[in-house]
C-alpha positions in Angstrom: 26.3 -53.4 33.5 25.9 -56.7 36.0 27.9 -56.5 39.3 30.4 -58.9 38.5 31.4 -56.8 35.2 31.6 -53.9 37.4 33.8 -55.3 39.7 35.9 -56.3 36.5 36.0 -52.6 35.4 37.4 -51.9 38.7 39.9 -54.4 38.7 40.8 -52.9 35.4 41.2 -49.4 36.7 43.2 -50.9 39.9 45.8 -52.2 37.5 46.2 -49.2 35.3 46.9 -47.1 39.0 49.6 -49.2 39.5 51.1 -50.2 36.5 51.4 -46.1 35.3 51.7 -44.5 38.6 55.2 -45.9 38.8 58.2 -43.7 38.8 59.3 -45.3 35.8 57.5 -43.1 33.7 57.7 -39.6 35.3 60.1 -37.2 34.7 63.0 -36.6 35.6 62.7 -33.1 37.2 59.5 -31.6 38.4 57.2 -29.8 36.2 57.1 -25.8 36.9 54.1 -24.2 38.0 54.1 -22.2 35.1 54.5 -26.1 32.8 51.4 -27.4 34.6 49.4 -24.3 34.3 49.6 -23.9 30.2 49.7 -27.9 30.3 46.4 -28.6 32.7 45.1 -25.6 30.4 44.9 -28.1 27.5 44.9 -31.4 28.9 42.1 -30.9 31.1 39.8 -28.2 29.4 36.0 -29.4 29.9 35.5 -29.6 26.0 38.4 -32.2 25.2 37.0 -34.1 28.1 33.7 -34.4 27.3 34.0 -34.3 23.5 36.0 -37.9 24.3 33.6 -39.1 26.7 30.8 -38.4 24.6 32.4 -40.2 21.5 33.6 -43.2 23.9 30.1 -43.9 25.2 29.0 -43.8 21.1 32.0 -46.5 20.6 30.8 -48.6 23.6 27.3 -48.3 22.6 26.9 -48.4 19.2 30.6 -49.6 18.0 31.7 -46.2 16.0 35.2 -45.7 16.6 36.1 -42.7 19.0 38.3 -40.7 17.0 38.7 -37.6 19.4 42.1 -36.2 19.9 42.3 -37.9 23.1 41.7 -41.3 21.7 44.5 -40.5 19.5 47.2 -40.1 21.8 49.2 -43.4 22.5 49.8 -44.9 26.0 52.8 -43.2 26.4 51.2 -39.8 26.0 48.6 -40.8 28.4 50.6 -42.2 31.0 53.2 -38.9 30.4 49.7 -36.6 31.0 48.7 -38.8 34.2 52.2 -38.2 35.9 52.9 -35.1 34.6 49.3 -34.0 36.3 49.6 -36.2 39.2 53.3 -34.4 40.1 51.7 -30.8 39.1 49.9 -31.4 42.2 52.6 -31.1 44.8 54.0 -28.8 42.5 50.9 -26.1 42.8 47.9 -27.5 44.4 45.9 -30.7 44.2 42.9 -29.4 41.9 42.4 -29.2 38.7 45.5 -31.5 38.4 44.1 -34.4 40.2 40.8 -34.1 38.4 42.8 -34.0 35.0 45.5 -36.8 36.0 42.4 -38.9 36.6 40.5 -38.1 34.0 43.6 -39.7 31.7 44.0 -42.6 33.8 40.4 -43.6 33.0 40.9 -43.3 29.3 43.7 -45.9 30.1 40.8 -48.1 31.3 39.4 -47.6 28.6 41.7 -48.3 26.3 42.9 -51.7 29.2 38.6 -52.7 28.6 38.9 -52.0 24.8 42.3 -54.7 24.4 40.3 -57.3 27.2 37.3 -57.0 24.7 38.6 -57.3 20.6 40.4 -60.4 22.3 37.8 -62.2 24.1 39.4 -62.0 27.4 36.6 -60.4 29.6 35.1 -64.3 30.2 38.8 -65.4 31.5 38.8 -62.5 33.7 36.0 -63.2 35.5 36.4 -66.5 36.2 39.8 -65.9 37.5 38.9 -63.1 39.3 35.5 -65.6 40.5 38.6 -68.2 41.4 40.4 -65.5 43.7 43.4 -64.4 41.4 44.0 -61.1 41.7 
């Protein structure tokens, strides 16, 4: 991957922060501790993780379709699991929930880098990023 694609990819990840960190999308009470126990339990277990990462880098390399339970879920779900993980740590503790609220706000990215690339965008976003618009 060149620089300037990585820097793109960042840009990418910058956006999806902000756009589903907001408070619009969390709920309206805190999880329990016991909620993000049993829900980090299944969101976040290694296997899930890296049977989706695995099957994403075969779709980015090689153009199979990732077809993981993970990929599945719709934006909404993923932005639900972010929050939810992201409040489960002033709920309990930071870790695993910051790990696991991460770990779904990359396969936003992914799915953000996936839209920029079945509709030829990538070029347009690098030269207006290359033109200061950000």
């Amino acid at each position: 991957m060149t620089k300037r694609v990585g820097m793109v990819v960042g840009y990418i990840w910058a956006l999806a922060v902000i756009l589903f960190a907001s408070p619009s999308f969390s709920q309206d009470h805190a999880p329990t501790a016991e909620q993000c126990k049993a829900d980090q339990a299944v969101w976040g277990s290694d296997h899930a993780q890296t049977e989706y990462t695995e099957a994403e880098t075969r779709h980015i390399r090689d153009g199979i379709p990732n077809r993981t339970d993970i990929a599945l879920l719709s934006i909404s779900q993923l932005k639900r699991r972010m929050s939810e993980m992201y409040q489960c740590m002033e709920v309990v503790e930071m870790e695993p929930y910051h790990q696991t609220g991460s770990f779904y706000n990359g396969v936003l990215g992914d799915r953000f880098f996936g839209f920029i690339e079945r509709h030829g965008l990538m070029g347009q976003v690098i030269r207006e990023d290359a033109a200061g618009k950000r």
